[in-house]
N, C-alpha and C positions, 0 to 999 in steps of 0.2 A: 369686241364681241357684239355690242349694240348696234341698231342701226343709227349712223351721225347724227340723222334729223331728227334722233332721242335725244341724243347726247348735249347737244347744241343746243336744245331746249332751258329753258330757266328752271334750275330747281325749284322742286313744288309738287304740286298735286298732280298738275297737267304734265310736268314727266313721269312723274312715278306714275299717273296712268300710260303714257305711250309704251315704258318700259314694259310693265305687266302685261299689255295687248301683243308687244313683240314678243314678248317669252312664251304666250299661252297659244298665238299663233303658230310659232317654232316648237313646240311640245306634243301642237295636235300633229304637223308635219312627221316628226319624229316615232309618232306614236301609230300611225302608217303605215311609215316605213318600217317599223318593227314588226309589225303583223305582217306586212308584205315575206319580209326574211323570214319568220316563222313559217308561212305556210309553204315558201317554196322550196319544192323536196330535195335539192341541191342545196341548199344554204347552211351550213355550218352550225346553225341559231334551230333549224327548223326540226320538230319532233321525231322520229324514225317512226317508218310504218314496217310492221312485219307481216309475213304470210306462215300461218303455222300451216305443214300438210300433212295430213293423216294417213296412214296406209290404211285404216278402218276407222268408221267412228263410231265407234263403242271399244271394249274390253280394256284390256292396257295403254292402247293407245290413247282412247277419251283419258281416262286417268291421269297420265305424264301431260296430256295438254291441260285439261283441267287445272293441274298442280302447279304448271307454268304460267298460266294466265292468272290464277292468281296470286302470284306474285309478281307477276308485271302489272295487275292491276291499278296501283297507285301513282302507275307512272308517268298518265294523259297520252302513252304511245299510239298509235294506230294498228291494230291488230283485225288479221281477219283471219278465220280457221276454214280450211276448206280439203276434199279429198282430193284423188286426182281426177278424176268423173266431174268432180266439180268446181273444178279449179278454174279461177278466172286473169289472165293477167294484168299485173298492176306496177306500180310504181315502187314496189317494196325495198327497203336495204337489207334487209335481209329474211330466207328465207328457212324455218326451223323444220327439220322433215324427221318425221315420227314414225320409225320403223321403215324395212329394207324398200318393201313398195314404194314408198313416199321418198325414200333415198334416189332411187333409181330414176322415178320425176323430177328430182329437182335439179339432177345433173345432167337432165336434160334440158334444162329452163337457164341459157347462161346469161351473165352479166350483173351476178350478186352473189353475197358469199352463203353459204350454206351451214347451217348446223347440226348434225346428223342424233337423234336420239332411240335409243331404243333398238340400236345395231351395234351385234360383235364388232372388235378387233378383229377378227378374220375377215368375216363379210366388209365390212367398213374400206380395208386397205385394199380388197381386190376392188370393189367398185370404182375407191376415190384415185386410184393408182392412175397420174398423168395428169389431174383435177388441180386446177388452181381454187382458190379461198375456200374451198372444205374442211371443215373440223369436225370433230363427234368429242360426243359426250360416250364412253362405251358404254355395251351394255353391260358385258362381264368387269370383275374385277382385277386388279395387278396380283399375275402369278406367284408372286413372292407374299401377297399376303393370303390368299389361296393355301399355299404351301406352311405359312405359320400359323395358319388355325386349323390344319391338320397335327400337326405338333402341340400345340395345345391341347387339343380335343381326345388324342391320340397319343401318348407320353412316349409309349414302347414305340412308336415306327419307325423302323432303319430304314424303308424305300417305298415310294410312291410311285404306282404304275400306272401310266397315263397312254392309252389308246390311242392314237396319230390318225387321221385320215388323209382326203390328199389335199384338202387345203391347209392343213394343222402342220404335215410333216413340215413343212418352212418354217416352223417353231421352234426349232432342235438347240440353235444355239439361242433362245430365248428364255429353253426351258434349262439349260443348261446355268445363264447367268441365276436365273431365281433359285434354283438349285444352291447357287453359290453362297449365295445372299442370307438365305434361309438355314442354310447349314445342313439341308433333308435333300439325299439320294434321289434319285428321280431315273425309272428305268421307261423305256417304250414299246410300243408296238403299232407296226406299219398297220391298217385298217382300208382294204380297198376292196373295190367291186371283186364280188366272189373270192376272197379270204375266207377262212375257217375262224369264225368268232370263236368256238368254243377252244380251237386249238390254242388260237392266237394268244388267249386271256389265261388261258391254265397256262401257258408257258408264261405272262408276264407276271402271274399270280406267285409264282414257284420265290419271286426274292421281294414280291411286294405284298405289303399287310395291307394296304388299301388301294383305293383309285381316285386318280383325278378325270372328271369329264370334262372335257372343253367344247365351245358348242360348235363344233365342224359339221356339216350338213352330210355327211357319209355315215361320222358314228351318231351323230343322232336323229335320222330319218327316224318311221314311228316302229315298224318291225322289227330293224336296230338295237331301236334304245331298250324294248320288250326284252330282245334277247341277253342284250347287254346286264339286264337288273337280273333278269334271274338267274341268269350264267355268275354272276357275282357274288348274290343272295347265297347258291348252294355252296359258292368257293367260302365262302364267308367272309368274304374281304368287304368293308366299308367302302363308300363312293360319297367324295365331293362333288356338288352338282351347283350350275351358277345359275338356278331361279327355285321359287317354290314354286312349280309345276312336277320340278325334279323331284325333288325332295318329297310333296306327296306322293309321287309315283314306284318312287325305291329306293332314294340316292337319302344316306345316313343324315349326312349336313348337306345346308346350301347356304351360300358367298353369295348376296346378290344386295343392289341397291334395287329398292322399293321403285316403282313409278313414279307416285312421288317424292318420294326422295332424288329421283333424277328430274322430274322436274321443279324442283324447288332449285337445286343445284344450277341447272342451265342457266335459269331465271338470273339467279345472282353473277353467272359467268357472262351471260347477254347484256347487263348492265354495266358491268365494271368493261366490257369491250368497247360501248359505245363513247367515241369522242371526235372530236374536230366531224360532224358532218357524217361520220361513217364506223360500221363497224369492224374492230381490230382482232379477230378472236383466235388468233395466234395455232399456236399445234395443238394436235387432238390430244384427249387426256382423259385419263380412266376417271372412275368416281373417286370423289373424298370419303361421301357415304356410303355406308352399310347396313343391311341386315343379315343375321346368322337366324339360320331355322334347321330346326332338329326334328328329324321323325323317331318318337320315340319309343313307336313300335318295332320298326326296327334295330334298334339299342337293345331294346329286350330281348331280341328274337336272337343277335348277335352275340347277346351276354355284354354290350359294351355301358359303362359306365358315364356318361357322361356331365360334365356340368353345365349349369343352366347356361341359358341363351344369352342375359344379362352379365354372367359371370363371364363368358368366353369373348363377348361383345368387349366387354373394360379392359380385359388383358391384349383383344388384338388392336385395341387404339391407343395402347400405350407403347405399341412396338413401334420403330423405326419404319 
């Protein structure tokens, strides 16, 4: 391991210094070379740089990056946030895109993997459909638990009527399996350009006590979703909605993860990816987290009884 003309030296002071000069020589070498491997952006050793992209920077989306950066903050990664107006390319492994606009940038930007936030399962699958290393975080939640906090919240419901549009109808048997799952009926109706909402919904209303909204860009453009809450309102049927935008607006409950809460989420999903050099962020996956929100003016107005938000919270995390 030494150099001979250490070795061969008389022990003593005058080797145990040449020793110590070859080692400290070989350390600062070493110590180089280590920096060298950390900064270059191929290197298995070296830090990952991300690009967060915004589809706006402000409202929700500021917020989920916000929530994401810091919890990546203690990480020394390389992080730069930018829209797509302002987007600069770089050397990034990988690239987090925050909402449909900043979706649709980055799968146009190829040669790294992408992590989709703040986009349906509907929107998500038509985009990435054909898309190598694309993943999302959804926005919505899994239909089956959707489905058991309506049963919760709701003791008496024999059937859930859920509105279809045309991106949604490819749902059928998806909605069928959570159906299964959940053990609650689940009835339809087709929703396309120029249908009769009000016929449509009084006939899916006739075997169902509530509604599920799913966010399909048909039923919920904004004259839609109007018509849709007070066509509902007068039927008196309740409506699941997956944001609190819904839920202020008409919808009884709403299933949604928080902003931050999906970005605290990703944050820990971006980290446990990263390894050998690159990140592995495998198939896309709904939230863990949740929040339940209750308008409880409409409760009143419905005569429905509900329990607290914290109550309903404990029992849907204790399901399967």
């Amino acid at each position: 391991m030494f150099p001979s003309s250490c070795i061969s030296e008389a022990a003593g002071t005058d080797s145990f210094r040449c020793m110590c000069g070859w080692f400290f020589r070989w350390a600062q070498r070493a110590i180089v070379l280590l920096a060298a491997c950390l900064a270059w952006p191929g290197s298995p050793l070296a830090a990952p740089a991300i690009t967060v992209l915004l589809s706006e920077p402000a409202g929700i989306h500021q917020v989920t990056a916000a929530s994401l950066l810091q919890s990546l903050s203690r990480e020394g990664w390389t992080i730069t946030v930018s829209t797509p107006e302002t987007y600069v390319k770089t050397d990034a492994n990988l690239t987090v895109a925050v909402g449909t606009r900043a979706l649709e940038f980055a799968l146009a930007q190829p040669g790294r993997p992408v992590l989709s936030l703040l986009v349906p399962w509907l929107t998500h699958e038509r985009l990435s459909a054909g898309q190598r290393q694309v993943s999302a975080l959804y926005l919505d939640q899994p239909l089956t638990r959707q489905l058991q906090l309506l049963e919760l919240a709701l003791p008496d419901l024999k059937q859930v009527g859920v509105p279809l549009g045309t991106l949604s109808q490819g749902m059928q048997s998806t909605l069928a399996n959570a159906s299964k799952d959940s053990g609650l009926p689940v009835g339809t109706a087709l929703i396309q350009r120029g249908t009769d909402w009000y016929a449509a919904l009084t006939t899916l209303s006739e075997n169902s006590q509530a509604f599920l909204l799913l966010p399909d860009p048909m039923v919920t453009q904004r004259g839609v979703l109007q018509t849709f809450f007070l066509h509902t309102y007068r039927l008196k049927k309740p409506v699941l909605a997956y944001s609190a935008p819904l839920v202020q607006s008409g919808a009884l409950l709403g299933l949604y993860a928080t902003p931050a809460q999906l970005g605290e989420e990703a944050a820990g999903w971006i980290k446990e990816s990263w390894t050998k050099g690159g990140f592995r962020l495998g198939a896309s996956r709904y939230p863990k987290r949740f929040t339940i929100g209750v308008n409880r003016s409409v409760a009143r107005s419905l005569d429905i009884a509900l329990p607290s938000e914290a109550s309903l919270t404990r029992q849907l995390e204790a399901m399967p």
